[in-house]
N, C-alpha and C positions, 0 to 999 in steps of 0.2 A: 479506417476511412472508407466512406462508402462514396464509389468512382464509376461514372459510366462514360463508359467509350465508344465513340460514334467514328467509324472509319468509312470515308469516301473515296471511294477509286473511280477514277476515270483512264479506261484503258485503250491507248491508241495500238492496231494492230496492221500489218501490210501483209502482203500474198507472197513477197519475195521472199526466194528461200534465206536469205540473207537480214532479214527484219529483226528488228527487236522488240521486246515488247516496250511500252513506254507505261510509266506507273506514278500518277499524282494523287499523292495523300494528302487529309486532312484531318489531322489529330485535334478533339475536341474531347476534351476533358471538364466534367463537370463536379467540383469538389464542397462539399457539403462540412456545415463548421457548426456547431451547436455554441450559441452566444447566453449568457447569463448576466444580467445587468442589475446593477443593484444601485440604491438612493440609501445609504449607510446599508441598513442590512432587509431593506424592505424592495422585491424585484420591483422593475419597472416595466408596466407592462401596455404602456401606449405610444410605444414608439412606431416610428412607419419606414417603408425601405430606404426615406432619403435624410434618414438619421443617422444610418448606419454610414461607414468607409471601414473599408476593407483594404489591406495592402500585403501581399507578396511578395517578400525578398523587398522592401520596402519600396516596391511600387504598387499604384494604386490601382484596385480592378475595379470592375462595374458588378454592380450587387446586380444578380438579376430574379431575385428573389428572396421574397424574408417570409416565414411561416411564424406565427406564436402558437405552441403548444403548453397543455396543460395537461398532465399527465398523461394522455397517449391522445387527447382530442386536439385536434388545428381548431383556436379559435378565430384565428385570424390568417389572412393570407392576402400578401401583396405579389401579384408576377409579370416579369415583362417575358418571363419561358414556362412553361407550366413545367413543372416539376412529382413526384411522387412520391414525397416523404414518408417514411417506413417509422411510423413511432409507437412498434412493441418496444415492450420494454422487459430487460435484460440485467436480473439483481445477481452478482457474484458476491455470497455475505464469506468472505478469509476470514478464518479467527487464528490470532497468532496467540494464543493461551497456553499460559504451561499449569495454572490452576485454576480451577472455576469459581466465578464468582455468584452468588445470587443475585447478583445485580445485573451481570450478563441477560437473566433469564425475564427482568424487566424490559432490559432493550429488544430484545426478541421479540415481546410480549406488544411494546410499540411499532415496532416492524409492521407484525401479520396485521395489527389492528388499525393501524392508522396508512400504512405504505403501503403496502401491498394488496391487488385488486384481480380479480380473477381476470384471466386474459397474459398477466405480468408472467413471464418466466423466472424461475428460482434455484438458482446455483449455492450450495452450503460447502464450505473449504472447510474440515477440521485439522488439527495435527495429524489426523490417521486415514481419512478418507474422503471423496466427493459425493457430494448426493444432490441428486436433479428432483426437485418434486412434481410431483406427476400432475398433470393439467389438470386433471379432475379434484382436484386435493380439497376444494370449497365444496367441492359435493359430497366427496365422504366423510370429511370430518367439520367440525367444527373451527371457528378461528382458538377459540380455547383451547382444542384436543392437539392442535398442531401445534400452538406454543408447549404443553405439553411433551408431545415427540420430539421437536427442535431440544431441546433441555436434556431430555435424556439419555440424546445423541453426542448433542456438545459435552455434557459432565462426563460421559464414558470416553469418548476421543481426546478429553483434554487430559484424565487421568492416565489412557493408557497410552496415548501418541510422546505425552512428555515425560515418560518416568525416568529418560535415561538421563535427559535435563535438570530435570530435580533433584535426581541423586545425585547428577555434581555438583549442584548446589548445595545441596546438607553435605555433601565429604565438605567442597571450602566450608561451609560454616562451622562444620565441626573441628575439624583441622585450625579453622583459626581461634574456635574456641579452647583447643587443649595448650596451645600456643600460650595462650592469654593465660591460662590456671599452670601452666609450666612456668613459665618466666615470675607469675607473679607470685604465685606459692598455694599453698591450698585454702583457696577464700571462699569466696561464694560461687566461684565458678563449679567448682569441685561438689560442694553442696546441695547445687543443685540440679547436680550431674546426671540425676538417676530420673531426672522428673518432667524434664524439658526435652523438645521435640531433635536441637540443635547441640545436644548432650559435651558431645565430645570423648566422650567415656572409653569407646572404643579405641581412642587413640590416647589416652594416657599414661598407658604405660610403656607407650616407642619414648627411644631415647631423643631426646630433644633435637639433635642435629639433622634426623632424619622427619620430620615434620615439614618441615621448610620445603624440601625438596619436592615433598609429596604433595603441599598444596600449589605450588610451579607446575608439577603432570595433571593437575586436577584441572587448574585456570585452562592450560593448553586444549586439554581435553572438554571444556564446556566452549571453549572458541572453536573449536572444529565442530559442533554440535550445532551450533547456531549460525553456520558460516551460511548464505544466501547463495542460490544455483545459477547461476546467470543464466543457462543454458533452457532451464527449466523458465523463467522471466522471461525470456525473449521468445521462447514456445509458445508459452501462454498467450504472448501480444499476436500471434499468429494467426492462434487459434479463434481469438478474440477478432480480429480482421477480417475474417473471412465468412464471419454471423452476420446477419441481417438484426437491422431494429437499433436501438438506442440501448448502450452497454453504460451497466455500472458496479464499480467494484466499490463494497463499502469493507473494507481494510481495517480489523478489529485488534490493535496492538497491543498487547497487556505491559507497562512499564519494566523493565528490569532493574533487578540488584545483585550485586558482584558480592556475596560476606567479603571484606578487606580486612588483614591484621589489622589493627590498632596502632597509628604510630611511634606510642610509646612502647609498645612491646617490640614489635620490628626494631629500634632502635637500641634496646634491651638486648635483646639476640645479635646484632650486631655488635655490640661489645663484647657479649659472650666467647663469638666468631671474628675477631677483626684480623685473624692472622689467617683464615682457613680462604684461600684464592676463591672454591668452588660457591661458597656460603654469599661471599660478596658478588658474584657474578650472579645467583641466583636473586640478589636481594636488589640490583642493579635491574633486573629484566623487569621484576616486578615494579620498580618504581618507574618505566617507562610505559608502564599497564595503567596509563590516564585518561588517552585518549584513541579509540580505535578505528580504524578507516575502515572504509565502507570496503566489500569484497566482490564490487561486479564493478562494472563502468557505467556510471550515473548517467551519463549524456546518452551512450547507443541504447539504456531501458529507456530515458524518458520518450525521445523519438521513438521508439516502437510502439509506445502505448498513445502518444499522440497522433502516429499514424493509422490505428486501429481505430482510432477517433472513440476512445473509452474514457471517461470518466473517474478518474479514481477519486474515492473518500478518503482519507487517512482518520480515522478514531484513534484517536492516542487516549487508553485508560491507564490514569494517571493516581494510580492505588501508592496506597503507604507501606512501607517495609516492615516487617515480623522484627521487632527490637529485641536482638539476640546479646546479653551477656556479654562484655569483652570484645565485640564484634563490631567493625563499622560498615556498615552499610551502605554500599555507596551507588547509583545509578549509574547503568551502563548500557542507556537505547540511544546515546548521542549519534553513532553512526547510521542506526537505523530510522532513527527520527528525521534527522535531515535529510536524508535521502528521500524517503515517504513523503515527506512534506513538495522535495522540492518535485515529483512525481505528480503528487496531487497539481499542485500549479499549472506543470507543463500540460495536464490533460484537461484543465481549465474544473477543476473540481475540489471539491471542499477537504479543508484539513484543521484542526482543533484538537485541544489533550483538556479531559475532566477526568472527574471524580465518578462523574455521572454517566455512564453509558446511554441513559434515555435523551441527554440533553443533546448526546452526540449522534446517535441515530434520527432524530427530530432533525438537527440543523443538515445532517445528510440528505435526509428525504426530504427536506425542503427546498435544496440544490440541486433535488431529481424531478421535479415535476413541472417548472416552467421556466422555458428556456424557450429562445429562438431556434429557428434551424435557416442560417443564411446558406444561398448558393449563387457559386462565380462560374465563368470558366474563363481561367489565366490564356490570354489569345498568344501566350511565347512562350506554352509547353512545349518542356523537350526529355524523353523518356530517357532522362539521364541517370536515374537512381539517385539524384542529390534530394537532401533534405529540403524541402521549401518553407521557410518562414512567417507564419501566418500573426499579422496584429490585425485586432478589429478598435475602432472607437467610434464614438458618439459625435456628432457633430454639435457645436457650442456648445457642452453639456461636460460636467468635472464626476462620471458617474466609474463605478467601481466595474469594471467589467471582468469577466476568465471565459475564456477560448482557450483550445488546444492549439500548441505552438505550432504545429503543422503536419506535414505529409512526406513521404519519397515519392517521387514522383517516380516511378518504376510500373 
């Protein structure tokens, strides 16, 4: 949130040794909302300040200024306070990848050429590291040479930031593929043991009871891998707070798959097992392995990142599963999905799952370049630290609008 505060004292003083001082303030706070308005999915970009209503904690303020910008120019500007909008612009590209895709290096490739403009700041999140590109980056290289570097960055940080990811992925898969050629006999699982990436091989010759067990420590152990920091999430809206310019996180999520037994073979092994307590309590956890909750508190991120006044993208690539053998494959971003999704909202910014990364960085940077910037000052601020509740709408008008939900007032 970007806040300025105007303190006025007026201080009465006396000669007596016995005087006090006397001390009237005026707290003026002037809060700033980046509005985005849409007619289906086409911005609206001729509106004027007395289109807009504005409400806090659902009362109504006085807009006392609307700016339209377009990627970092004011084309327009209404004011009854003059104001000085700050619109650098501030790109945080996360990549949540545990494999790289070539189609990643498309979206990239739409980024540098179509979004990004010299002057724009450039923040890269891999699985392994951060990288800031240097202001000068359009003078020494080309927009080609960089999508280049960008690419060779992300394939090397996605391979070596997620290997430990991966490999619990192939043990479950392979685990549930020796599972599938144990219970079932030696068919084509077995046959094609030697040749495929999800073999299983390694694990065909443990005795059958101990399988089960091993792929329960494996699940365990890719949920503590994947578990979200809060600590680190609520740092970051901090750190993001306390920047100058217009922040955008475009949130690059690659779909997940869980290898699942098969539930004709689980039900198989259960009959094997129906008298062993530990097999059934094992086989009990795993069937409660449906649906997982998210692991921070959804409400204290979204408020921190609405009150950093950040925009997040959420990209959800929404890729297809490696069809393993014996194996069911079953998708497991529900809890990361919603959350993301409901983040992107609260910070009044875009969120969609393709196939397509390019369709997804397009409709992102489409969401980052024209936008209003309103500003109020709430006349019954009180430096409570409470959350403030910010809606914006159109007057007479059924138009799709995102604002970030609000501020602390702190």
């Amino acid at each position: 949130m970007k806040k300025s505060i105007l303190i006025i004292g007026a201080l009465s003083l006396s000669l007596s040794v016995f005087s006090q001082q006397l001390s009237h303030e005026t707290l003026v706070i002037n809060i700033e909302v980046p509005v985005r308005v849409f007619k289906g999915n086409t911005f609206v970009e001729n509106l004027t300040i007395d289109d807009f209503e504005v409400y806090e904690d659902g009362k109504v303020q006085k807009v006392e200024a609307v700016y339209l910008i377009k990627k970092t120019v004011i084309e327009k500007k209404e004011e009854k306070r003059k104001f000085a909008p700050e619109t650098a612009r501030n790109f945080y590209l996360i990549f949540e990848v545990t494999e790289f895709d070539s189609k990643i290096t498309d979206a990239m490739g739409y980024f540098i050429q179509n979004i990004l403009i010299p002057g724009d700041n450039l923040v890269i999140v891999t699985p392994m590291k951060t990288y800031r590109m240097r202001s000068d980056a359009f003078q020494l290289l080309s927009k080609e040479q960089l999508v280049k570097q960008l690419e060779r960055i992300l394939r090397r940080d996605a391979l070596t930031g997620s290997s430990e990811y991966r490999s619990a992925v192939e043990d479950l898969a392979s685990l549930a593929r020796a599972m599938s050629a144990a219970i079932s006999g030696p068919g084509v699982e077995r046959m094609n043991s030697v040749t495929d990436r999800y073999s299983g091989s390694e694990f065909m010759d443990r005795p059958i009871d101990s399988l089960l067990p091993m792929y329960a420590a494996n699940l365990e152990k890719l949920e503590n891998i994947r578990s979200v920091d809060q600590k680190k999430l609520l740092d970051f809206a901090k750190f993001l707070k306390e920047n100058e310019g217009q922040k955008y996180i475009f949130l690059f999520y690659q779909r997940e798959f869980i290898p699942q037994i098969e539930p004709r073979i689980l039900a198989q092994y259960l009959s094997l097992y129906e008298g062993d307590p530990n097999i059934l309590h094992t086989v009990s956890d795993l069937l409660e392995f449906k649906k997982r909750e998210i692991s921070f508190d959804l409400n204290q991120v979204k408020q921190a990142y609405a009150d950093a006044s950040t925009s997040i993208h959420f990209l959800f690539f929404s890729r297809l599963p490696e069809p393993i053998p014996g194996v069911s494959m079953k998708e497991h971003s529900e809890d990361i999905f919603g959350a993301f999704m409901e983040m992107a909202k609260a910070t009044g910014g875009f969120a969609d799952s393709s196939a397509n990364p390019v369709y997804l960085f397009q409709k992102a940077g489409e969401a980052s370049e024209n936008y209003y910037l309103l500003y109020y000052s709430p006349p019954d601020y009180k430096k409570d630290g409470k959350f403030r509740r910010i809606e914006v709408k159109i007057k007479n008008s059924n138009y799709r609008i995102t604002n970030r939900a609000g501020y602390f007032s702190n």
